[in-house]
C-alpha positions, 0 to 999 in steps of 0.5 A: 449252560445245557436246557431240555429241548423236546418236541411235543408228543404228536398224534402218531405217538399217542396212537401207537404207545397208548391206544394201539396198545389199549385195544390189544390189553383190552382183547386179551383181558377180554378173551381171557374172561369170555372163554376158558383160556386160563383154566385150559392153559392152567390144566396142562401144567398140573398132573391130575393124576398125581393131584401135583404141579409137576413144576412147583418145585423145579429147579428152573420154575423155583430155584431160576425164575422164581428166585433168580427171576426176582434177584434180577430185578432188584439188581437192575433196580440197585444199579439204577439208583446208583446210577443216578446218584452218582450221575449227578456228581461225576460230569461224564455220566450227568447226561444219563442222570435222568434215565437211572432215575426214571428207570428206577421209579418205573420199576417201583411204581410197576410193581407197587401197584400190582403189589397195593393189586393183590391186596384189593382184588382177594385174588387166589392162585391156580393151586388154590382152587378146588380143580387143583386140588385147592379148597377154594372154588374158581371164579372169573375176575369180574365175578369177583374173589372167590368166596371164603373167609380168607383173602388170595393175594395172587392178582396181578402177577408180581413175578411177571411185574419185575419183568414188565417193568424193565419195559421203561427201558424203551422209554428213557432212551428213545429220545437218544439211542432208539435202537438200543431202546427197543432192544430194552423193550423186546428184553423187558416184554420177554423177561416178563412172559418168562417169569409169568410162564414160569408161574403159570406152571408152578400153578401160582398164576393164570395167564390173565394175571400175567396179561395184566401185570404187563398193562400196568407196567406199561402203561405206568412207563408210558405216564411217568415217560409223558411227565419226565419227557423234558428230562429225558431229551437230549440237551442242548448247549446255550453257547452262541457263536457269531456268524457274519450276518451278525445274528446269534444262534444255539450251537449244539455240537451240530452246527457248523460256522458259516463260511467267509463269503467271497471277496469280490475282485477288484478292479485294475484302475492303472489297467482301466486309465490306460484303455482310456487313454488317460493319464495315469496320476501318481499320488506323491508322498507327502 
């Protein structure tokens, strides 16, 4: 029989996945709002001259990040799902059961709610935008869509989402392999600055749609990774083994059995009675 054993999430951990992390989102949204950045970034990838987002159409914008980009995610997301239903039935893969499976939800809910974000906010794309050759005039986020009668659907960046997601690597393997989890981690942050970059130059987003979409996602990991956390941990074995003191103790694969204690040696009574000068006394059979 195997239960969940896990420490508590310390301060330190707090500090560094929750508000190391808050402040730098919180900088960039921030920067991204107060200056130009986005319209400054947005304005080297179009071509005035020709009224045109030379990338719209590209073969590695369109065809590679665009369409392959998506199709990755939804493969990484498929093979999750399999995964973890067949983890529960095949006794070698049952440890890793709980890591398809919160992988899985991290990406459904990272992209869902940047999905249920275009539908609220009314945000438009770049190439919407009368700068761009658009009919729709370009206002910052906190000012709200831009005016009109029809809605955008361009906030957050979905693309990038899919990328973001598979951050949640980093989370469901923390707790047994932590090296191969920041691999999933500098894999998952660069897949989602690939695809926002790729955007951001076919003209389908700003960079602060790309920086928000990698909030979300990471911090939508980081709750469910706070909520499946004694799934996630190793497990440990309630096998006991006895140790010569007579006590009872987990034995994980890591313990080891106590050593017999010594023997002490025994005295030489037929060498102690003749020193004594004594009379050796052999006991006759009866």
């Amino acid at each position: 029989m195997e239960t969940r054993s896990s420490a508590p999430l310390d301060a330190g951990f707090w500090l560094r996945h929750f508000a190391v992390p808050l402040l730098l989102f919180g900088f960039a949204i921030a920067a991204c709002e107060i200056t130009h950045v986005d319209l400054a970034l947005a304005d080297r990838f179009y071509d005035f001259a020709s009224g045109t987002w030379p990338a719209r159409e590209s073969w590695w914008a369109q065809w590679l990040i665009h369409k392959r980009g998506r199709d990755l995610v939804v493969v990484v997301a498929s093979f999750s799902l399999i995964a973890g239903v067949l983890a529960f039935q095949i006794e070698r893969l049952k440890r890793w059961r709980w890591q398809a499976l919160y992988l899985l939800l991290v990406i459904c809910l990272g992209t869902g709610l940047v999905a249920v974000g275009k539908n609220l906010t009314g945000r438009h794309c770049p190439w919407d935008m009368e700068r761009y050759g658009g009919t729709v005039p370009y206002t910052r986020l906190f000012e709200g869509p831009s005016p009109g009668p029809d809605k955008g659907r361009c906030f957050p960046a979905g693309h990038a989402a899919g990328g973001y997601a598979l951050m949640g690597i980093y989370f469901a393997l923390r707790d047994r392999r932590m090296a191969t989890a920041r691999a999933g981690l500098a894999a998952g942050a660069a897949l989602g600055t690939i695809y926002g970059y790729g955007q951001m130059a076919r003209g389908a987003h700003f960079l602060s749609h790309t920086i928000w979409s990698a909030a979300v996602c990471w911090f939508a990991a980081l709750v469910l990774y706070a909520a499946f956390r004694p799934l996630l941990a190793p497990s440990v074995c309630n096998s006991t083994i006895m140790d010569r003191s007579g006590n009872n103790g987990p034995d994980d694969g890591r313990n080891e059995r106590m050593p017999h204690p010594p023997v002490p040696d025994m005295p030489d009574m037929t060498q102690s009675a003749h020193d004594a000068g004594e009379p050796l006394v052999v006991p006759r059979r009866p």
